[in-house]
VOFIVEX-853142 format. One record per atom (N, C-alpha, C): residue number from 1; x, y, z. Coordinates in steps of 0.1 Angstrom, whole numbers, always signed. Atoms other than C-alpha are relative to their C-alpha. Layout:
! residues N
[node NUM, [X, Y, Z]]
...
END
This chain:
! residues 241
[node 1, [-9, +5, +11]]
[node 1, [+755, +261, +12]]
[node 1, [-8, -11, -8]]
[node 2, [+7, +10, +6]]
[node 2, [+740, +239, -16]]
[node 2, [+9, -10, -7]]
[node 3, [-6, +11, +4]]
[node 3, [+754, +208, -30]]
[node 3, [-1, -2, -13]]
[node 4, [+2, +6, +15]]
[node 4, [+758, +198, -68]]
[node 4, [-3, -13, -1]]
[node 5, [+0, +14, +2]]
[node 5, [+744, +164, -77]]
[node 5, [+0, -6, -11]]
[node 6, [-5, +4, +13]]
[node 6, [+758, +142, -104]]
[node 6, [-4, -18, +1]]
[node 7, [+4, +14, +0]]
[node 7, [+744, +107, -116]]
[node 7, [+13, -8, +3]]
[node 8, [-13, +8, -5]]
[node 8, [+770, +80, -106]]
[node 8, [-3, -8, -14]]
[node 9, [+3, +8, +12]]
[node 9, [+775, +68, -142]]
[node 9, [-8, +1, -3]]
[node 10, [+10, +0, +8]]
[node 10, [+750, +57, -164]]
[node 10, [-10, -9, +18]]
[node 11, [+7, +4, -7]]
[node 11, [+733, +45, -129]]
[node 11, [-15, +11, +3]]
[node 12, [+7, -8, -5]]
[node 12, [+703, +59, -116]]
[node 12, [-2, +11, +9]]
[node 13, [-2, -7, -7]]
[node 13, [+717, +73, -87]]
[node 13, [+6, +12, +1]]
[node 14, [-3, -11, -4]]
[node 14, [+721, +110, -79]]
[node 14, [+8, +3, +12]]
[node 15, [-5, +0, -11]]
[node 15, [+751, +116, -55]]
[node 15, [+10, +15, +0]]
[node 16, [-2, -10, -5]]
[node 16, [+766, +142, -40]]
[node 16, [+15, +0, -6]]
[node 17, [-15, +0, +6]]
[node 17, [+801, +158, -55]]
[node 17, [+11, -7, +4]]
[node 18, [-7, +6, -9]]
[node 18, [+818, +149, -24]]
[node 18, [-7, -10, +11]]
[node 19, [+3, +9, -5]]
[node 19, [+815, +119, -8]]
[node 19, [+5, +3, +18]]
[node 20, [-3, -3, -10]]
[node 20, [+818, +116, +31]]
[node 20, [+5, -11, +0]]
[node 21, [-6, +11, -5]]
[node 21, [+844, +87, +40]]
[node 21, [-2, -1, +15]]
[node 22, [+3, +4, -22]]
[node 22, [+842, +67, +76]]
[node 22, [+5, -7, +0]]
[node 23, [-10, +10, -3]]
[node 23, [+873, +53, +76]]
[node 23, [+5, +3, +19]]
[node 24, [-7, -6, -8]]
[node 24, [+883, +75, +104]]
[node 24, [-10, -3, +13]]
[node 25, [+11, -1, -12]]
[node 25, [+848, +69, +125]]
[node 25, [+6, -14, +6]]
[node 26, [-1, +9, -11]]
[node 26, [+860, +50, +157]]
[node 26, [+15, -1, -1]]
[node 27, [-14, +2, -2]]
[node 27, [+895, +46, +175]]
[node 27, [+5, -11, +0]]
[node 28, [-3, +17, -1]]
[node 28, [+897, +8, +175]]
[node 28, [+18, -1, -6]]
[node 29, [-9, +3, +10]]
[node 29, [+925, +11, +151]]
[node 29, [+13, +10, +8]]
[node 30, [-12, -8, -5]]
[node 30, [+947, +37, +180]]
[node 30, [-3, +13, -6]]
[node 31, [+3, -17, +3]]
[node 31, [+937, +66, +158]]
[node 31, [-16, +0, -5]]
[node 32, [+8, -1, +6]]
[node 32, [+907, +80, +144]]
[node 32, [-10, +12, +10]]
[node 33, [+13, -11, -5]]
[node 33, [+872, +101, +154]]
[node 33, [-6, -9, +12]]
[node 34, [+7, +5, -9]]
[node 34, [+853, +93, +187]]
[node 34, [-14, +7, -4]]
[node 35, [+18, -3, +3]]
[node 35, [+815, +91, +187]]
[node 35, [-3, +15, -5]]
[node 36, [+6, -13, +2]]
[node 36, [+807, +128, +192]]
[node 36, [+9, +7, -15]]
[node 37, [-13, -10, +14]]
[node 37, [+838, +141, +165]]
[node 37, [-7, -5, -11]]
[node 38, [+9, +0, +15]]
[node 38, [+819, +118, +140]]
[node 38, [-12, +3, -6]]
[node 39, [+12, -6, +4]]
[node 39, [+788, +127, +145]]
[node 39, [+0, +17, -7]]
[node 40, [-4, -9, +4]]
[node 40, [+799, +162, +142]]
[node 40, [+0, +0, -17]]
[node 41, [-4, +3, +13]]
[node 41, [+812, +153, +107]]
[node 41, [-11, -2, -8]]
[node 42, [+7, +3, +8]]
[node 42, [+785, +137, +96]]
[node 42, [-11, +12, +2]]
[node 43, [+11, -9, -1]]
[node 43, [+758, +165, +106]]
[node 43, [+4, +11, -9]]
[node 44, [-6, -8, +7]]
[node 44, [+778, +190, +91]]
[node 44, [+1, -5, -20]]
[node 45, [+2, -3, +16]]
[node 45, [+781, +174, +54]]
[node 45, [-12, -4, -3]]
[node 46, [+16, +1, +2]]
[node 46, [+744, +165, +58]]
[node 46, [-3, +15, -3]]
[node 47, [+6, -13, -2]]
[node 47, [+733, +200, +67]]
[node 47, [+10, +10, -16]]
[node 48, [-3, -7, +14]]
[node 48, [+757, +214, +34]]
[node 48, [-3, -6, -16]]
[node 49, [+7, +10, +13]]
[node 49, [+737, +187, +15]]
[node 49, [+8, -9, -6]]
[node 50, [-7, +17, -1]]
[node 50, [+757, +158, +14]]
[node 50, [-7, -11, +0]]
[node 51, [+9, +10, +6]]
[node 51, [+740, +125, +3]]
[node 51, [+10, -11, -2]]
[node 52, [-7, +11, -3]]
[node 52, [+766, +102, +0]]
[node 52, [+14, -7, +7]]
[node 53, [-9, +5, -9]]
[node 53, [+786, +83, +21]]
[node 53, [+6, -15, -4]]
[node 54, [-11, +7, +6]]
[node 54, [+815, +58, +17]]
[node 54, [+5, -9, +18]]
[node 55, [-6, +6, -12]]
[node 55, [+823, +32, +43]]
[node 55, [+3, -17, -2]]
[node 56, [-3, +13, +3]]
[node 56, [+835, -5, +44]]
[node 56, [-1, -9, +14]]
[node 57, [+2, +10, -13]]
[node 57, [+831, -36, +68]]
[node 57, [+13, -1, +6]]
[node 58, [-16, +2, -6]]
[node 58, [+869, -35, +75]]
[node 58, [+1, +10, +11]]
[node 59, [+0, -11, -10]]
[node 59, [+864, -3, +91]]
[node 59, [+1, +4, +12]]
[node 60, [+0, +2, -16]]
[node 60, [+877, +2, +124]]
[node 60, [-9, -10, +9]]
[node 61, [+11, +12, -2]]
[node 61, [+865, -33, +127]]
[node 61, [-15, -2, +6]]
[node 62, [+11, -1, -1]]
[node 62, [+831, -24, +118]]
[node 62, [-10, +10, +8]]
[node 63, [+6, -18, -10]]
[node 63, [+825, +12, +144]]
[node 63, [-8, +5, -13]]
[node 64, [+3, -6, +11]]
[node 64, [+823, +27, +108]]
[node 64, [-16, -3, -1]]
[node 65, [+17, +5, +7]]
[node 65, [+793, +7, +94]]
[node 65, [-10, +3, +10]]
[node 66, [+11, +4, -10]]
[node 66, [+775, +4, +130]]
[node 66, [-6, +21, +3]]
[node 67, [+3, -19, -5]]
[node 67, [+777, +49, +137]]
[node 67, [-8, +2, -9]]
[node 68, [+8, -1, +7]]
[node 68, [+767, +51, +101]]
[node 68, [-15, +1, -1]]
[node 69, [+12, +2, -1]]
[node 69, [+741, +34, +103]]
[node 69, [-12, +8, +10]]
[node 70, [+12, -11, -14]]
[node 70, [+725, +52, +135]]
[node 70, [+6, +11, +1]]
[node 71, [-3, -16, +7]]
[node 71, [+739, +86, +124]]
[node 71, [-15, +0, -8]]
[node 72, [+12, +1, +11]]
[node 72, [+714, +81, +91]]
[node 72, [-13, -3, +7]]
[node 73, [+12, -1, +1]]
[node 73, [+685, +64, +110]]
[node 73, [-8, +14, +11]]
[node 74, [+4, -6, -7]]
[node 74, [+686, +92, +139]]
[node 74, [-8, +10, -9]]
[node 75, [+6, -11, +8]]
[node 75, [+677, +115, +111]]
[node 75, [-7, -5, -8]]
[node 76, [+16, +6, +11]]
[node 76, [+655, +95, +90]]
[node 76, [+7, +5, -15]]
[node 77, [-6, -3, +13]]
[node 77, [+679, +103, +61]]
[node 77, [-5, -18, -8]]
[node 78, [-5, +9, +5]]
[node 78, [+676, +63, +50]]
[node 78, [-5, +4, -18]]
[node 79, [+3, +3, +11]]
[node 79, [+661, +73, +18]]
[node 79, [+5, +11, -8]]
[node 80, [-4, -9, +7]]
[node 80, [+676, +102, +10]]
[node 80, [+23, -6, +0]]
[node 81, [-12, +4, +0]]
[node 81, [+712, +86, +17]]
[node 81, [+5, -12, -10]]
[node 82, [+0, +10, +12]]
[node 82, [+730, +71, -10]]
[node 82, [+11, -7, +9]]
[node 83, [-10, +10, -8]]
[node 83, [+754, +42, +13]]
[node 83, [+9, -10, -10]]
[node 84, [-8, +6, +12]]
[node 84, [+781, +27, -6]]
[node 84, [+12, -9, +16]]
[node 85, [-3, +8, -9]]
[node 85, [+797, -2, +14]]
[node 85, [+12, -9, -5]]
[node 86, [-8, +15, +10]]
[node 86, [+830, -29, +5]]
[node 86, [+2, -9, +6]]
[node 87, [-6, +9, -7]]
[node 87, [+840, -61, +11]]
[node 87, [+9, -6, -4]]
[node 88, [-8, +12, +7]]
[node 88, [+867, -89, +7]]
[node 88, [+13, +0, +11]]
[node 89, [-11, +6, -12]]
[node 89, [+891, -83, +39]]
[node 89, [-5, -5, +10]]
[node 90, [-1, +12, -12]]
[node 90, [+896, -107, +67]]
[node 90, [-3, +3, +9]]
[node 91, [-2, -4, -18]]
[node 91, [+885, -96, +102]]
[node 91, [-3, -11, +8]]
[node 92, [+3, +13, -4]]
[node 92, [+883, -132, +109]]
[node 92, [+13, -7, -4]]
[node 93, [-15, +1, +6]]
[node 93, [+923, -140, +106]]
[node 93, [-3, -21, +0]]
[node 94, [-4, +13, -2]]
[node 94, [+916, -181, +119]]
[node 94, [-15, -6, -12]]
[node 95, [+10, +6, +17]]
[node 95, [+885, -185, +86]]
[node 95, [+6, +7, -9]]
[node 96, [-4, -5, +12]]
[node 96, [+900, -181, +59]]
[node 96, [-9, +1, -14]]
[node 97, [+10, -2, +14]]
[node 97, [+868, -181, +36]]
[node 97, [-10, +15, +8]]
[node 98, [+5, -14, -2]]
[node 98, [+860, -148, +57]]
[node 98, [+3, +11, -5]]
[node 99, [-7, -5, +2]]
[node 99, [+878, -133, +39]]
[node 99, [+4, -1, -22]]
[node 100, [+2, +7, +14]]
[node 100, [+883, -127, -4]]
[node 100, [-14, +4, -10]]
[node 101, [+13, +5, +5]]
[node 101, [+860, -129, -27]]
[node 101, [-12, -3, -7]]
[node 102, [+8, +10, +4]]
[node 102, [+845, -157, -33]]
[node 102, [-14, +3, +5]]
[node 103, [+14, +0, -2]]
[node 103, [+807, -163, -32]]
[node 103, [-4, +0, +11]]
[node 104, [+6, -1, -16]]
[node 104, [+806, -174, +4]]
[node 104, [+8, +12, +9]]
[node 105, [-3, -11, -6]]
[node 105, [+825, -146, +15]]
[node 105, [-8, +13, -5]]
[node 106, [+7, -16, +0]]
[node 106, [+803, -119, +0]]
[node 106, [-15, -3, +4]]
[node 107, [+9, +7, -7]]
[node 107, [+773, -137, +10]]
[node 107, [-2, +3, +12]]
[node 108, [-2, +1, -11]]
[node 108, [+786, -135, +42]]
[node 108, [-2, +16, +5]]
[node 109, [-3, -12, -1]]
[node 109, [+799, -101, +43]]
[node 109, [-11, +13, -5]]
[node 110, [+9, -10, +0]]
[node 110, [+768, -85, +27]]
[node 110, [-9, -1, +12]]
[node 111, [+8, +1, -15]]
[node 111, [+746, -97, +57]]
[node 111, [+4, +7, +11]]
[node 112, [+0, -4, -10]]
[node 112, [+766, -85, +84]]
[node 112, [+0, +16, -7]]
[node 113, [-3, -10, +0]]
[node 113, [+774, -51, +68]]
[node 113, [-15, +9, +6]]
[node 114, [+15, -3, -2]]
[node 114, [+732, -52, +67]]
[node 114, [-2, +2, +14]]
[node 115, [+1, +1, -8]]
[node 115, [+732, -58, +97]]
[node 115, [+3, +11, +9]]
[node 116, [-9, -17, -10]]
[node 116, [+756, -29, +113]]
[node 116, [-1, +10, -11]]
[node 117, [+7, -17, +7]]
[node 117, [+741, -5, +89]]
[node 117, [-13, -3, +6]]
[node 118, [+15, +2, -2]]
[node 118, [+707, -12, +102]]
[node 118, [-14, +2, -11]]
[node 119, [+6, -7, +11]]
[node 119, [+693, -10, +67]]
[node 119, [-3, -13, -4]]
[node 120, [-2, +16, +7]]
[node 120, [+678, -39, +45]]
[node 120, [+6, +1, -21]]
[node 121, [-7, +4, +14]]
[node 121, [+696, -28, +13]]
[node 121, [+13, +11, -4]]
[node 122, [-6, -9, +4]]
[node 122, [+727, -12, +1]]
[node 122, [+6, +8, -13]]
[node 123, [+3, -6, +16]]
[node 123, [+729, +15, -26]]
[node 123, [+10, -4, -11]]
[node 124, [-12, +4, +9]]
[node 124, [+764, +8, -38]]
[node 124, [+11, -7, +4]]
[node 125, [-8, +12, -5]]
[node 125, [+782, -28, -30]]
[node 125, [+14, +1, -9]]
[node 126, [-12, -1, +7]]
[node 126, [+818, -25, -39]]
[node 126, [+12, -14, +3]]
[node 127, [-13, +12, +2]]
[node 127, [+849, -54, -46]]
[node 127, [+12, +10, +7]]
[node 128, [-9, -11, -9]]
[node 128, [+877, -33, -17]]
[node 128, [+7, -5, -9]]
[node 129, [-11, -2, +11]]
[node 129, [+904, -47, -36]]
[node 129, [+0, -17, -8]]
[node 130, [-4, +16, +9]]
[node 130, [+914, -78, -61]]
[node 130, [+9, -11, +10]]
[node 131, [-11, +8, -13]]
[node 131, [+924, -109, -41]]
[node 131, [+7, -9, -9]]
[node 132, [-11, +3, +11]]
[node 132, [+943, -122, -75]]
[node 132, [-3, -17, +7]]
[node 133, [+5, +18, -5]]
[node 133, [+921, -159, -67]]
[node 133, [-15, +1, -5]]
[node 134, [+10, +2, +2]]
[node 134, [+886, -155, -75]]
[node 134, [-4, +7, -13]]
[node 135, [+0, -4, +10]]
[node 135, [+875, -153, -109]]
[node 135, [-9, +9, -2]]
[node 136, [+13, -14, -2]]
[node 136, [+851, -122, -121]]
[node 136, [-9, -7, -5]]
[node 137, [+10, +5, -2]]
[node 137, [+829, -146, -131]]
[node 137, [-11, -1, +13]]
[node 138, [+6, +10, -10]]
[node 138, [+820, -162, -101]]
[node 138, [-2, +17, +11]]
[node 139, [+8, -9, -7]]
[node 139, [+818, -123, -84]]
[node 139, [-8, +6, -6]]
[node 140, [+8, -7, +8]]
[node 140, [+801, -111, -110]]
[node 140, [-14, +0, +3]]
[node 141, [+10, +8, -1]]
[node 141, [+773, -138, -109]]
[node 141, [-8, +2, +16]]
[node 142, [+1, -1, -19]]
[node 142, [+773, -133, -68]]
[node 142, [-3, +8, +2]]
[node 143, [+3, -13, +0]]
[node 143, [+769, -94, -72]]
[node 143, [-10, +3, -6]]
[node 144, [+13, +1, +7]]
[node 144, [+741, -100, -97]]
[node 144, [-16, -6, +7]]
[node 145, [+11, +4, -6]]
[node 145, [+722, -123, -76]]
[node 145, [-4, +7, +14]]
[node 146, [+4, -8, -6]]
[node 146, [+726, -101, -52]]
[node 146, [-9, +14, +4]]
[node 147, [+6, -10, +5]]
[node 147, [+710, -69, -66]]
[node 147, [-15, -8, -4]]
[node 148, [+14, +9, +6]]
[node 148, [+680, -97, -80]]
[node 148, [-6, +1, +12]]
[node 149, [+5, +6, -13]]
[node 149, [+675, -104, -43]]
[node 149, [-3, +13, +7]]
[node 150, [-1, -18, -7]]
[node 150, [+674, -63, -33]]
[node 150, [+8, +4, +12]]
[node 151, [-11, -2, -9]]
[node 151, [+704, -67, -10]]
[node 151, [+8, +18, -2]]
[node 152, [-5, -9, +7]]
[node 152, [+720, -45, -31]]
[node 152, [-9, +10, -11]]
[node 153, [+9, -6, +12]]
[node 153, [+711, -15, -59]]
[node 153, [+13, -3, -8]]
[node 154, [-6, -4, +7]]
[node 154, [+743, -11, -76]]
[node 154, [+14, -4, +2]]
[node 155, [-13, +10, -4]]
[node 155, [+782, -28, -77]]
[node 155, [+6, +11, -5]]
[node 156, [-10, -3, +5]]
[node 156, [+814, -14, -81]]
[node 156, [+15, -4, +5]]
[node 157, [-15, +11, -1]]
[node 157, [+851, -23, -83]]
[node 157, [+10, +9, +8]]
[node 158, [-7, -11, -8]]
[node 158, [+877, -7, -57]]
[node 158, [+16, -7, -3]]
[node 159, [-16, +5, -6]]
[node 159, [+914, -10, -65]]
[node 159, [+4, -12, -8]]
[node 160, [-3, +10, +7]]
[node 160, [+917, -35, -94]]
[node 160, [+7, +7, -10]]
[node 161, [-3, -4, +10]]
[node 161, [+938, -37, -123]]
[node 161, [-9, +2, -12]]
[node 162, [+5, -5, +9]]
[node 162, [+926, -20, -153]]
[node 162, [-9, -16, -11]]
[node 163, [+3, +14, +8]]
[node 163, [+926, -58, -171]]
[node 163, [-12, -8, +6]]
[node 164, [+14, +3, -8]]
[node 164, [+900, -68, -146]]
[node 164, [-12, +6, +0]]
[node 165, [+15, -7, +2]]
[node 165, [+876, -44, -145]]
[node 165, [-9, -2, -20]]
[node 166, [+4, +3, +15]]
[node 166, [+877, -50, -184]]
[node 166, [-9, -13, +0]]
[node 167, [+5, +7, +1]]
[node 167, [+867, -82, -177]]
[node 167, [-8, -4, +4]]
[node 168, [+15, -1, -9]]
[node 168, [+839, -79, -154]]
[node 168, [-5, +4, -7]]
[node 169, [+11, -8, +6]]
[node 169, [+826, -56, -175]]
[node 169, [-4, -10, -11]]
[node 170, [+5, +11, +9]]
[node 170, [+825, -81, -202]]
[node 170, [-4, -9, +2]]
[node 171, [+10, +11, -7]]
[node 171, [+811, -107, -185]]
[node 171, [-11, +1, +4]]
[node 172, [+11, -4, +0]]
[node 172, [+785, -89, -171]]
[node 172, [-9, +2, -16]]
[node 173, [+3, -1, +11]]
[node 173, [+774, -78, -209]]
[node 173, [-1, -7, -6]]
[node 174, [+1, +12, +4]]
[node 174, [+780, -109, -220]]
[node 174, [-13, -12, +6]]
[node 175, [+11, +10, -6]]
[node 175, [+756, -127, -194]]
[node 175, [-11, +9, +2]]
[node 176, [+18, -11, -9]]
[node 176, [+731, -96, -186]]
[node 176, [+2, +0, +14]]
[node 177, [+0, -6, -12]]
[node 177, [+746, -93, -152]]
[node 177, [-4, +16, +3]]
[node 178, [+2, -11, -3]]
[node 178, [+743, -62, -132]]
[node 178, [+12, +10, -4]]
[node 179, [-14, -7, +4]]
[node 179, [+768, -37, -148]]
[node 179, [+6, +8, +11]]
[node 180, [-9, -10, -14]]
[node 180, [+797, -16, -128]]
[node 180, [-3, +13, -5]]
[node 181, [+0, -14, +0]]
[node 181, [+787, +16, -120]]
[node 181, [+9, +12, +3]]
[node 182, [-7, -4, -6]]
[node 182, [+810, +25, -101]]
[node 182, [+19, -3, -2]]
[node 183, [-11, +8, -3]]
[node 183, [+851, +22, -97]]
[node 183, [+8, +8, +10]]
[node 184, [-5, -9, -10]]
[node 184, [+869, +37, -65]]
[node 184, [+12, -2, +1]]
[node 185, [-17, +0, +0]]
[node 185, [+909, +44, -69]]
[node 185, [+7, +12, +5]]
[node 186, [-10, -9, -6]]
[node 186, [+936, +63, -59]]
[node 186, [+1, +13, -12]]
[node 187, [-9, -8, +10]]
[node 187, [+943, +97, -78]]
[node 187, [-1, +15, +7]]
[node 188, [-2, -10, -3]]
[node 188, [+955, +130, -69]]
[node 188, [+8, +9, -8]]
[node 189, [-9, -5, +11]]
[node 189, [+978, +155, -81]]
[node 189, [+18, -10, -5]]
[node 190, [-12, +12, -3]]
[node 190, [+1005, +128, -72]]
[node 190, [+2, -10, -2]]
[node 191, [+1, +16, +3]]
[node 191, [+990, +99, -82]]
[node 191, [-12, -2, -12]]
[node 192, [+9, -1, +10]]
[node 192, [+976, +102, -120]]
[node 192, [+0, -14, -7]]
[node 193, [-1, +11, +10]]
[node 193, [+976, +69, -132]]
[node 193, [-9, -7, -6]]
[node 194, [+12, +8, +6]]
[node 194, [+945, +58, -139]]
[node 194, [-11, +12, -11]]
[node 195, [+6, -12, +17]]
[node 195, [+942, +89, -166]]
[node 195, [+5, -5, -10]]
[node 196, [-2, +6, +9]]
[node 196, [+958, +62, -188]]
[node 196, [-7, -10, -6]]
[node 197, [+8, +12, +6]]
[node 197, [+931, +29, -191]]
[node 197, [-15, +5, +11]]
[node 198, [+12, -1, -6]]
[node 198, [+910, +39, -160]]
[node 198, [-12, +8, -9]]
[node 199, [+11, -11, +4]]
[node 199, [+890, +70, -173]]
[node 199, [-4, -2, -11]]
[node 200, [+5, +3, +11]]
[node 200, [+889, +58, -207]]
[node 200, [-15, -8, +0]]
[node 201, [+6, +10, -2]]
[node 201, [+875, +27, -196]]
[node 201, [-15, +2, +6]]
[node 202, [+9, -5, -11]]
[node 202, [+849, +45, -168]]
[node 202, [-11, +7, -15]]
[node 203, [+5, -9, +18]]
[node 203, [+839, +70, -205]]
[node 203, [-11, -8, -8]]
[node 204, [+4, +10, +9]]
[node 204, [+834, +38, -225]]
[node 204, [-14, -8, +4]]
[node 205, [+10, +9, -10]]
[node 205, [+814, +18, -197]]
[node 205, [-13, +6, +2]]
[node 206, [+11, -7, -13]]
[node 206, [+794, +44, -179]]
[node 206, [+2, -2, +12]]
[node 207, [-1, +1, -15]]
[node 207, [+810, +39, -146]]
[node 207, [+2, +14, +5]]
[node 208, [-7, -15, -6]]
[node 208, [+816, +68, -121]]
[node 208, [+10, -3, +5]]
[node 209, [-15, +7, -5]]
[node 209, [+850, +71, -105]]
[node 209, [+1, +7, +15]]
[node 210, [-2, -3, -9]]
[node 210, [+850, +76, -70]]
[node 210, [+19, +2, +6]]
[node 211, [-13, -1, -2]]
[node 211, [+883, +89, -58]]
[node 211, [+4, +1, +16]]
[node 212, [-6, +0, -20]]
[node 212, [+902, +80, -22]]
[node 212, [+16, +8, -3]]
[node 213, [-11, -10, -3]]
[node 213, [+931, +102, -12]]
[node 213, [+4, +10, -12]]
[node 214, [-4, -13, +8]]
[node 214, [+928, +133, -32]]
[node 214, [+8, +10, +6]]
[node 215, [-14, -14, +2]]
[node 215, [+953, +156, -10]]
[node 215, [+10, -14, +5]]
[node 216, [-10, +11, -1]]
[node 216, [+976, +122, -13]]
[node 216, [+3, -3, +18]]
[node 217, [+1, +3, -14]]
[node 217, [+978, +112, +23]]
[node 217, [+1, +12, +5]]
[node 218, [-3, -14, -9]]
[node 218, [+978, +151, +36]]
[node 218, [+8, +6, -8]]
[node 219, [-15, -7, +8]]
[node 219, [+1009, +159, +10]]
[node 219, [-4, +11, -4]]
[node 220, [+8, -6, +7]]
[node 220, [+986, +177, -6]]
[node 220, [-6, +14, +11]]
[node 221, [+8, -6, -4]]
[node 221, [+969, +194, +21]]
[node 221, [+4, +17, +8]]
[node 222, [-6, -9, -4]]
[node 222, [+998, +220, +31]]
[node 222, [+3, +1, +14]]
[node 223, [-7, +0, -15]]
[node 223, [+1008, +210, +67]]
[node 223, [+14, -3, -1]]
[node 224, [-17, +1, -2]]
[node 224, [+1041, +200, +51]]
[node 224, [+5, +4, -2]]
[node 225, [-3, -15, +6]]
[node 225, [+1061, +226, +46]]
[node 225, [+15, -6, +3]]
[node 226, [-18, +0, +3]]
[node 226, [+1101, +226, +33]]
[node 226, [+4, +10, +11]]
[node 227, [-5, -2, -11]]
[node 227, [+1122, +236, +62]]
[node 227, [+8, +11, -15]]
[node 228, [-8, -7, +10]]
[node 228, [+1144, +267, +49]]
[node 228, [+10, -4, -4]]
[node 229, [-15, +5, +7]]
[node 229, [+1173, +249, +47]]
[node 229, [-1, -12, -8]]
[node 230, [+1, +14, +8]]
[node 230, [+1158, +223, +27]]
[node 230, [+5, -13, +6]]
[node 231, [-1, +11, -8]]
[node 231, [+1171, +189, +37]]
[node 231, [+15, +0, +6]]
[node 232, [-15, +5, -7]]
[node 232, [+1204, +197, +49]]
[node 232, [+1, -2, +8]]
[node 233, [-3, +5, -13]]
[node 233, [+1199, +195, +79]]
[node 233, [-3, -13, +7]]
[node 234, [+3, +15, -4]]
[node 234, [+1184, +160, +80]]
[node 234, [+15, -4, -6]]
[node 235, [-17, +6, +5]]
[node 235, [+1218, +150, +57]]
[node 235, [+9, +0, +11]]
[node 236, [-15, -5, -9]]
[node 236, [+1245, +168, +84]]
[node 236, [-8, -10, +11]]
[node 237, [+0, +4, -12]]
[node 237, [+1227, +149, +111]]
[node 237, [+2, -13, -4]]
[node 238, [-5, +12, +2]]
[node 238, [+1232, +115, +90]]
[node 238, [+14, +2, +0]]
[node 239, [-14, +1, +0]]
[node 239, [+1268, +125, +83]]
[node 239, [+7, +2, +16]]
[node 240, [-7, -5, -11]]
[node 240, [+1274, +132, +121]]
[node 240, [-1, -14, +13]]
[node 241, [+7, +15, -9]]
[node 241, [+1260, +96, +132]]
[node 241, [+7, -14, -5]]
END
């Protein structure tokens, strides 16, 4: 099986159509893949030419990053692997600057992810979601100096409002930051909303648009199926209670 590869935006990077997510690598969380099921996973979209992978430091507090990482170096993929990584939640509930983010939280949070990737730089550093407190200046400038320092290659935004990303982007262009390549959101057949400012915006920019839950939590994926009687029978059992 061969793979299609498409630049990520106006970036330099060549990635694969479909991305591999590792949300699911490790049970910490009560559900998920154990070692061997992920490996599985990941050998399999390697071997059909898969190239990029999608994982965050929240991740089954941190299994994700750490398999990843020694998945990729068992195979000596690190240079062929494009690693895309996020930060800004808390797995540190009693610091509250672990969390967010601000300068010393991505600071923070790029190091360890380096760390449990076993890598010294990552392809595509992403903002998980907006913590509606830290201005896009101040991550802007922190994501910049980041990529200067070769932590990073490349930034992108996960999960902000449309009015935000506008303004990162302008800020960056305005200062000669590192521009967003990237922006990773929700859309499926159930959830088009960002066919209104996102895509425009992504067109205008040059960002790519990485997409999470395309068969909408499973809705999509045809395990759920209308009972023949439709819902009456959930109704008659409310009216019988």
């Amino acid at each position: 099986m061969s793979m299609t590869y498409y630049t990520l935006g106006n970036s330099g990077l060549r990635v694969s159509r479909l991305a591999l997510g590792t949300m699911t690598f490790g049970t910490e969380w009560g559900w998920g893949a154990d070692r061997e099921t992920a490996r599985a996973m990941f050998d399999a979209y390697v071997e059909a030419g898969g190239n990029f992978f999608d994982t965050a430091d929240l991740y089954t507090g941190g299994t994700a990053e750490t398999w990843l990482g020694e998945f990729v170096a068992e195979r000596g993929l690190r240079d062929k692997a494009v690693i895309a990584t996020k930060f800004t939640m808390n797995m540190d509930p009693g610091n509250p600057n672990a969390g967010g983010n601000g300068r010393k939280n991505i600071m923070r949070a790029v190091d360890a992810s380096l760390k449990r990737l076993g890598t010294d730089y990552i392809d595509l550093y992403l903002m998980h979601v907006w913590d509606r407190l830290t201005p896009a200046e101040e991550v802007l400038r922190t994501l910049d100096d980041l990529v200067r320092a070769g932590k990073i290659r490349h930034i992108g935004l996960s999960d902000v409002p449309a009015w935000y990303a506008g303004r990162a982007q302008a800020v960056a262009e305005l200062r000669g930051y590192e521009p967003i390549s990237a922006l990773q959101l929700e859309y499926s057949l159930t959830e088009r909303t960002i066919e209104h400012e996102f895509v425009p915006f992504a067109t205008r920019h040059g960002a790519g648009i990485m997409v999470w839950s395309p068969l909408a939590s499973g809705l999509l994926s045809g395990k759920y199926r209308p009972t023949q009687t439709g819902n009456a029978g959930r109704l008659d059992g409310f009216r019988n209670t």
